[in-house]
DODO-87329 format. One record per atom (N, C-alpha, C): residue number from 1; residue in three letters; atom name; x, y, z. Coordinates in steps of 0.1 Angstrom, whole numbers, plus 5000, padded with zeros to 4 digits. Example, Ala and Ser with C-alpha at 12.3 -4.5 7.8 and 13.67 -1.06 7.14 Angstrom:
# residues 2
@k = 1&r = ALA&a = N&xx = 5132&yy = 4943&zz = 5078;
@k = 1&r = ALA&a = CA&xx = 5123&yy = 4955&zz = 5078;
@k = 1&r = ALA&a = C&xx = 5132&yy = 4967&zz = 5078;
@k = 2&r = SER&a = N&xx = 5128&yy = 4978&zz = 5071;
@k = 2&r = SER&a = CA&xx = 5137&yy = 4989&zz = 5071;
@k = 2&r = SER&a = C&xx = 5129&yy = 5000&zz = 5079;
//
This chain:
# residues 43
@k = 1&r = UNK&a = N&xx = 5029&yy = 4898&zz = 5065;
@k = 1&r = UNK&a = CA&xx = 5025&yy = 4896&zz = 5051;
@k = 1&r = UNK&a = C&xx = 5011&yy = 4901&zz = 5049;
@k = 2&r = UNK&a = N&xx = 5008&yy = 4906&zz = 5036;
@k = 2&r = UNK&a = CA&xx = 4997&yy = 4915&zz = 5036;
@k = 2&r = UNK&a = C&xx = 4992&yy = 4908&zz = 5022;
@k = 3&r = UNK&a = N&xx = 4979&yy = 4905&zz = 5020;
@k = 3&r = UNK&a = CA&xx = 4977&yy = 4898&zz = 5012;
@k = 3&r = UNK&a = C&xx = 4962&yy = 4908&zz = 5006;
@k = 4&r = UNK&a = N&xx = 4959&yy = 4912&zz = 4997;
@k = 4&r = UNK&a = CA&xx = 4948&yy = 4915&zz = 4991;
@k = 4&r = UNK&a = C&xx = 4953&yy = 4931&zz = 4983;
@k = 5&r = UNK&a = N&xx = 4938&yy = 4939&zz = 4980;
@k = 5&r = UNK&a = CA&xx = 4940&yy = 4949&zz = 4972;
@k = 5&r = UNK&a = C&xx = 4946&yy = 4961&zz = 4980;
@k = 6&r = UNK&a = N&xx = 4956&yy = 4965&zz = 4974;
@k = 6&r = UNK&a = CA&xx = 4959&yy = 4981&zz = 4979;
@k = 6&r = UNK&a = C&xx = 4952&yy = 4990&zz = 4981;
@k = 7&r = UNK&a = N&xx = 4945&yy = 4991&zz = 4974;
@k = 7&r = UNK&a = CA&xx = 4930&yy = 5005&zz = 4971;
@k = 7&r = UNK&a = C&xx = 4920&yy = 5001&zz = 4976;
@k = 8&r = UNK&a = N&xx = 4918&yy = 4990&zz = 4981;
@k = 8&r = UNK&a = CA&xx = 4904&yy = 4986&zz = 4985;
@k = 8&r = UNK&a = C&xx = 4904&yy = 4987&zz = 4999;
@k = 9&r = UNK&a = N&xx = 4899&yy = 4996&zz = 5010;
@k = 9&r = UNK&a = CA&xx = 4886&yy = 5004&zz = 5007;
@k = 9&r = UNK&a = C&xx = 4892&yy = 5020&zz = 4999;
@k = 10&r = UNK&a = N&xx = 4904&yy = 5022&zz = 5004;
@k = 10&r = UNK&a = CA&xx = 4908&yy = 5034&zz = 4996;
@k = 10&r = UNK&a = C&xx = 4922&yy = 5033&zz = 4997;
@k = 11&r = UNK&a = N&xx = 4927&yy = 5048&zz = 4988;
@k = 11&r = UNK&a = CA&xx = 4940&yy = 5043&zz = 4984;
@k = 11&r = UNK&a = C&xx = 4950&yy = 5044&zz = 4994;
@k = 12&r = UNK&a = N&xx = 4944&yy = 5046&zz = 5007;
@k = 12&r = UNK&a = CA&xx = 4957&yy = 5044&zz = 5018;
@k = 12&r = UNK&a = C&xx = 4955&yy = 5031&zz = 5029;
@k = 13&r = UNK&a = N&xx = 4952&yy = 5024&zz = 5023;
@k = 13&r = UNK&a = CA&xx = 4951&yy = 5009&zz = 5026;
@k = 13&r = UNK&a = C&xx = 4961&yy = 5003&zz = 5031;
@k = 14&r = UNK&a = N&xx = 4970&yy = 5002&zz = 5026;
@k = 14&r = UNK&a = CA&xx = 4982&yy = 5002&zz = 5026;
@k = 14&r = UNK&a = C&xx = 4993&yy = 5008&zz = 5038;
@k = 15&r = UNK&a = N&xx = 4991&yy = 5020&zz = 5035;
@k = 15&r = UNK&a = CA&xx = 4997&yy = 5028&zz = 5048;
@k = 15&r = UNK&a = C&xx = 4989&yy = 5028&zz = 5062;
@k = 16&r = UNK&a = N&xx = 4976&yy = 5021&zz = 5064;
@k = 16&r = UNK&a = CA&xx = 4972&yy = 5017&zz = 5079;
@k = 16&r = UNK&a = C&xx = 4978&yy = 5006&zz = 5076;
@k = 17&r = UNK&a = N&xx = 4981&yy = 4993&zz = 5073;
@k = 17&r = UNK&a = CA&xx = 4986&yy = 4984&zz = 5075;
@k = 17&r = UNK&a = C&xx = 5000&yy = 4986&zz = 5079;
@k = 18&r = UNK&a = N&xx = 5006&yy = 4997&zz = 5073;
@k = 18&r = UNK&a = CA&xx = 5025&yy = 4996&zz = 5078;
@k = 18&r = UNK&a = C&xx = 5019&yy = 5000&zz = 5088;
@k = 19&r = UNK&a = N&xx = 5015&yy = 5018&zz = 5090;
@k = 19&r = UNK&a = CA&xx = 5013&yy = 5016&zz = 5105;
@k = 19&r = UNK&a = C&xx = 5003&yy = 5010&zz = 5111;
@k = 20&r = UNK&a = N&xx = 5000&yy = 5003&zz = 5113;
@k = 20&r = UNK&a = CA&xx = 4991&yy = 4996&zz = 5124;
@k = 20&r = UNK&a = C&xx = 5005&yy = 4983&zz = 5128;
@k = 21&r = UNK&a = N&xx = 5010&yy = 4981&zz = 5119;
@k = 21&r = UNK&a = CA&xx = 5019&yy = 4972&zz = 5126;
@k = 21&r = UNK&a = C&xx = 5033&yy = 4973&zz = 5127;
@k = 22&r = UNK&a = N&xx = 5036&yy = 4988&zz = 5126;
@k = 22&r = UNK&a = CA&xx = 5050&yy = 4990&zz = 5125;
@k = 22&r = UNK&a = C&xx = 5057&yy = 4985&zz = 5118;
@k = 23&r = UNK&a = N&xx = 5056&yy = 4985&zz = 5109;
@k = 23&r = UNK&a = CA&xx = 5065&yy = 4977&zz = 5095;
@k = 23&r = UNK&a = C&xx = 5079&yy = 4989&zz = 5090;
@k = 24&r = UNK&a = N&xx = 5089&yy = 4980&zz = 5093;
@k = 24&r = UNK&a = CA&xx = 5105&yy = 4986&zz = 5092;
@k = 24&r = UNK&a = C&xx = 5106&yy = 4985&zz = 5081;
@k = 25&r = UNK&a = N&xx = 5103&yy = 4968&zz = 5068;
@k = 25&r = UNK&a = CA&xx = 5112&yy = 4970&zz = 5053;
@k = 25&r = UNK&a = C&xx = 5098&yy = 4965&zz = 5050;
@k = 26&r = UNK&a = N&xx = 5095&yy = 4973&zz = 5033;
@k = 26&r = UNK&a = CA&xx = 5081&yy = 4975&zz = 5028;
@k = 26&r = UNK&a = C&xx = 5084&yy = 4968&zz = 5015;
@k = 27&r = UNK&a = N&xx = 5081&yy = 4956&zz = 5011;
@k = 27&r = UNK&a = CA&xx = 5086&yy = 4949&zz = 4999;
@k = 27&r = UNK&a = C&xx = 5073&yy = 4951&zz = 4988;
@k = 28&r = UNK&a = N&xx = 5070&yy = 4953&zz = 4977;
@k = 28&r = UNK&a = CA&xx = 5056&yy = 4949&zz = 4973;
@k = 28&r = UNK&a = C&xx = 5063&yy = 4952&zz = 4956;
@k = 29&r = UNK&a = N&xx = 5053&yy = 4943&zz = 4945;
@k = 29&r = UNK&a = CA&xx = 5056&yy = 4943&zz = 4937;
@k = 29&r = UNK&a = C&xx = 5052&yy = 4961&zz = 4929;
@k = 30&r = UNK&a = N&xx = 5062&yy = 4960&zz = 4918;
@k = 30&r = UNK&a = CA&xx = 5056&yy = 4975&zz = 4908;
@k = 30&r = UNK&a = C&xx = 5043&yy = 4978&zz = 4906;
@k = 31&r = UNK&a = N&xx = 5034&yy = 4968&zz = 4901;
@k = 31&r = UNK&a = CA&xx = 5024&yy = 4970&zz = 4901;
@k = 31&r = UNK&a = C&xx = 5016&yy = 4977&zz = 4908;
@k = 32&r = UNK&a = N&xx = 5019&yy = 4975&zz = 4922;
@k = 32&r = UNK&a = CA&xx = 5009&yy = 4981&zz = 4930;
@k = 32&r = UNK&a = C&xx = 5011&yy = 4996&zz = 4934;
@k = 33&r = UNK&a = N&xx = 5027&yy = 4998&zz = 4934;
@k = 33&r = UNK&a = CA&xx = 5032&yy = 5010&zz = 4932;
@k = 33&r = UNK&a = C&xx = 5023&yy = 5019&zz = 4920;
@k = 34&r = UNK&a = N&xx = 5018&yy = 5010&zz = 4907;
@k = 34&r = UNK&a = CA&xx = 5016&yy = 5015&zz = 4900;
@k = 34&r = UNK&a = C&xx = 5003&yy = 5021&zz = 4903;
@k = 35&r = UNK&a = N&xx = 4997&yy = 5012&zz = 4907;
@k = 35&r = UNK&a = CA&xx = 4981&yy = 5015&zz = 4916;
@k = 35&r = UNK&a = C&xx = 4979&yy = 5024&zz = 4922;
@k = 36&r = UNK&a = N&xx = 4986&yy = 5025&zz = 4932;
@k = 36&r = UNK&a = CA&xx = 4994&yy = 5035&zz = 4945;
@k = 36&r = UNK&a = C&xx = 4991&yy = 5049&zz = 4935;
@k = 37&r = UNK&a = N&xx = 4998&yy = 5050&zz = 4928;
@k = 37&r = UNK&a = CA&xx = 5002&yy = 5067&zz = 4925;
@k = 37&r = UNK&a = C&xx = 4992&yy = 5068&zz = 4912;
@k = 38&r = UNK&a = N&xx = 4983&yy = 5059&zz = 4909;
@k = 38&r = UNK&a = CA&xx = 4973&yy = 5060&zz = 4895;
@k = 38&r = UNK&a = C&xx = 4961&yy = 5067&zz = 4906;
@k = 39&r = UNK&a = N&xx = 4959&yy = 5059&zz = 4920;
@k = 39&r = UNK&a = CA&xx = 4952&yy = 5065&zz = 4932;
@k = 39&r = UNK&a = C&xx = 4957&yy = 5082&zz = 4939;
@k = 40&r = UNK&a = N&xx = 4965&yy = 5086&zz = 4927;
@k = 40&r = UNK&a = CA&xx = 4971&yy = 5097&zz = 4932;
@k = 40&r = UNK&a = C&xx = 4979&yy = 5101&zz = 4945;
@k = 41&r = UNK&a = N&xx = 4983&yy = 5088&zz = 4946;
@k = 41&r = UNK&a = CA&xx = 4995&yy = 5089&zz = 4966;
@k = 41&r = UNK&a = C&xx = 5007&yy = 5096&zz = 4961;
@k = 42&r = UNK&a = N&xx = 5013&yy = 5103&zz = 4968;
@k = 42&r = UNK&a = CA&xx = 5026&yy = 5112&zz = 4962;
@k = 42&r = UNK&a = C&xx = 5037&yy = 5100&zz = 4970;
@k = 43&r = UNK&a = N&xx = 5041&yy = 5091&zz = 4961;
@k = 43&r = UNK&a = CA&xx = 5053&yy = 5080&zz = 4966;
@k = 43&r = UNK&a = C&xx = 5063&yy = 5088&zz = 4967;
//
């Protein structure tokens, strides 16, 4: 479980956390998706 901001410190926050802990199913609400690619990430 991952609890805080997506972008914070930058927009691939997110993707060290899958990998750092090998994460198989990636659940997270729209919003942050929306974050995600406002950060310019190619989803």
């Amino acid at each position: 479980m991952f609890e805080g901001i997506p972008t914070y410190p930058d927009a691939s926050r997110f993707w060290q956390v899958i990998d750092k802990h090998q994460v198989n199913s990636f659940y997270t609400a729209p919003t942050a998706i929306r974050a995600l690619m406002g950060a310019g990430m190619d989803l």
